[in-house]
N, C-alpha and C positions, 0 to 999 in steps of 0.2 A: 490683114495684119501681119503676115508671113512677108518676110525680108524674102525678095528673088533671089534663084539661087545661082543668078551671077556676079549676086553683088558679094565680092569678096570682104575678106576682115580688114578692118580700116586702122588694125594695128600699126602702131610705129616703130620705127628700129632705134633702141636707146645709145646714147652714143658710152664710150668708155670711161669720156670723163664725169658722165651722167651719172654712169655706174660707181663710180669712187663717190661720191658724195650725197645720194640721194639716200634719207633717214628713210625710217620702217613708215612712218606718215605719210612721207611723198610718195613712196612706194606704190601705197596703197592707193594716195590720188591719181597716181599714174593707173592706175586700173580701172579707177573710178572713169576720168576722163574718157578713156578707148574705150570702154565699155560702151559708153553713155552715149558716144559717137556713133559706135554701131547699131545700136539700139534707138538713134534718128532714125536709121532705115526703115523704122518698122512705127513711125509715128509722134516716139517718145520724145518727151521737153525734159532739160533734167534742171531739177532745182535742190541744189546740195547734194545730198548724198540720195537723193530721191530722184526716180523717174515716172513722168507720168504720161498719161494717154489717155484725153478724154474721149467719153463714149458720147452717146444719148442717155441723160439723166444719168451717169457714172463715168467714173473715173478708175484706171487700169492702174495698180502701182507697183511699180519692182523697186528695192529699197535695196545696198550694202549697207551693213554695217563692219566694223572696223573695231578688232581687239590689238593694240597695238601695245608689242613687249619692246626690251631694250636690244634685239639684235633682228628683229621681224613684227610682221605684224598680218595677222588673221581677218580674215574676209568673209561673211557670213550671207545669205543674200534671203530676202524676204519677198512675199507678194500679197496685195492686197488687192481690195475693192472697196470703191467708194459711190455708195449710193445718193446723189441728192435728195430726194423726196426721204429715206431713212434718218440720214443724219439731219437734215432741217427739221425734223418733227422729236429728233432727241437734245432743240440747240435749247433750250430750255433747263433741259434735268442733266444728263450727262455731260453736257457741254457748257454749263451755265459761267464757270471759273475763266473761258476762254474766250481771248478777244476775238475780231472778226478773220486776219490773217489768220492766226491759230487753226480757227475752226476751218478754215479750206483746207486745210491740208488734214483733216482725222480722216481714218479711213470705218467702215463698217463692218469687214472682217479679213483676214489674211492669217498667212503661216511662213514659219522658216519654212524652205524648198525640202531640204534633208528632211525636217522631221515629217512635213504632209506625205512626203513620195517616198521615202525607205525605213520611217520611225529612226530615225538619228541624227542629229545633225550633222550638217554640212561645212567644213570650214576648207576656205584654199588659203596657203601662204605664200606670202611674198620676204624675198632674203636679200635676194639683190634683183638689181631691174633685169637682169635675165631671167627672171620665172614671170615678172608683168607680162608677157607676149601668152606665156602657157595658161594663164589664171584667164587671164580675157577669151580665150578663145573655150574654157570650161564655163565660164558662166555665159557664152554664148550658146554654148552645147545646151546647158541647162533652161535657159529662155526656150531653146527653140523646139527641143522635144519635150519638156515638160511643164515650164511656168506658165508659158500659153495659152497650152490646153487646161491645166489647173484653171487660171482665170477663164477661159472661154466655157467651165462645166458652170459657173459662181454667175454669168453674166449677165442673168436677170433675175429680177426680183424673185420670182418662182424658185427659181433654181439653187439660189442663196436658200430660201426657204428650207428647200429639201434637203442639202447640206448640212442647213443648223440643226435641223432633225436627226440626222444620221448619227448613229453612239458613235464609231469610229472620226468621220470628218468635220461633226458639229465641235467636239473639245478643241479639235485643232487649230478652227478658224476662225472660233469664238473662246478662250479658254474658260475666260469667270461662266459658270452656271447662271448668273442673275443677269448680267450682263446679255449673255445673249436669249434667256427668256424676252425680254424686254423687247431685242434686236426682232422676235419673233412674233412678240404683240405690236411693234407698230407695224408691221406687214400684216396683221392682220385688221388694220383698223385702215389700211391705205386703199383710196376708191381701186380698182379693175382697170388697168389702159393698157392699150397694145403698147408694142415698142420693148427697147431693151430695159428701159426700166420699167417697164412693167408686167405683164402677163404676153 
């Protein structure tokens, strides 16, 4: 899942007139886009402001989100996991209000990067398309030594398990207390299979 490390950033050069015109939105999409390009490398599909990476029986998700003021706009980046055999057996109760699109995309736990890895969050900004090249290659940094491996500790069923147990890492990547009880009774009601979703 590791991007070779000849494969440079797939950053673009924005041009000047780019720069005069481009709002705190586009900005942001301009990061979105490069981001999303470089992070092909490594498997990822991206669908809006989401990227995904399916596994066996789960799915990898790095997520921006986007606070956007009137002269900039804030860039937040999240990561999830999505278990199928979990969430199909919550499509009932949790999931009952959502149509079938909807329900492919819920994920079954994750966290802001900043708050799992330093207890605060993380925001980068963008001002002008000169700091797009800087913000892309920080939320590359940030995938590649730590989102990763974040997702790669979460990657099976077990391992979610032990996580949601942990005081520290379980509020993080579950916050509601009910919610991820729940998350923990149906792993415990789910048969035993090798593989990454399973044991």
């Amino acid at each position: 899942l590791r991007r070779p490390a000849a494969a440079g950033s797939l950053c673009g050069v924005v041009s000047r007139s780019e720069q005069t015109r481009m709002t705190p939105r586009a900005l942001a999409q301009a990061v979105l886009e490069r981001f999303g390009a470089n992070m092909a490398a490594y498997g990822y599909e991206r669908r809006q402001q989401t990227l995904l990476l399916p596994q066996d029986g789960s799915t990898w998700i790095v997520h921006l989100a986007f606070i956007p003021h009137s002269t900039d706009c804030d860039i937040t980046c999240d990561f999830a996991i999505r278990f199928d055999a979990i969430e199909a057996a919550l499509r009932n109760t949790r999931y009952r209000h959502l149509n079938d699109r909807e329900f492919q995309l819920t994920a079954t736990a994750g966290a802001e990067i900043g708050n799992y890895a330093t207890g605060s969050q993380l925001r980068w900004t963008v001002r002008t398309a000169a700091d797009v090249d800087a913000v892309v290659a920080k939320l590359d940094y940030w995938y590649s030594e730590h989102i990763q491996y974040c997702l790669d500790d979460i990657a099976t069923i077990p391992q979610l398990a032990a996580a949601l147990e942990d005081p520290r890492a379980g509020p993080l990547l579950c916050p509601l207390p009910g919610q991820r009880e729940q998350v923990l009774q149906v792993i415990a009601s789910l048969p035993t299979s090798p593989g990454p979703g399973g044991s």
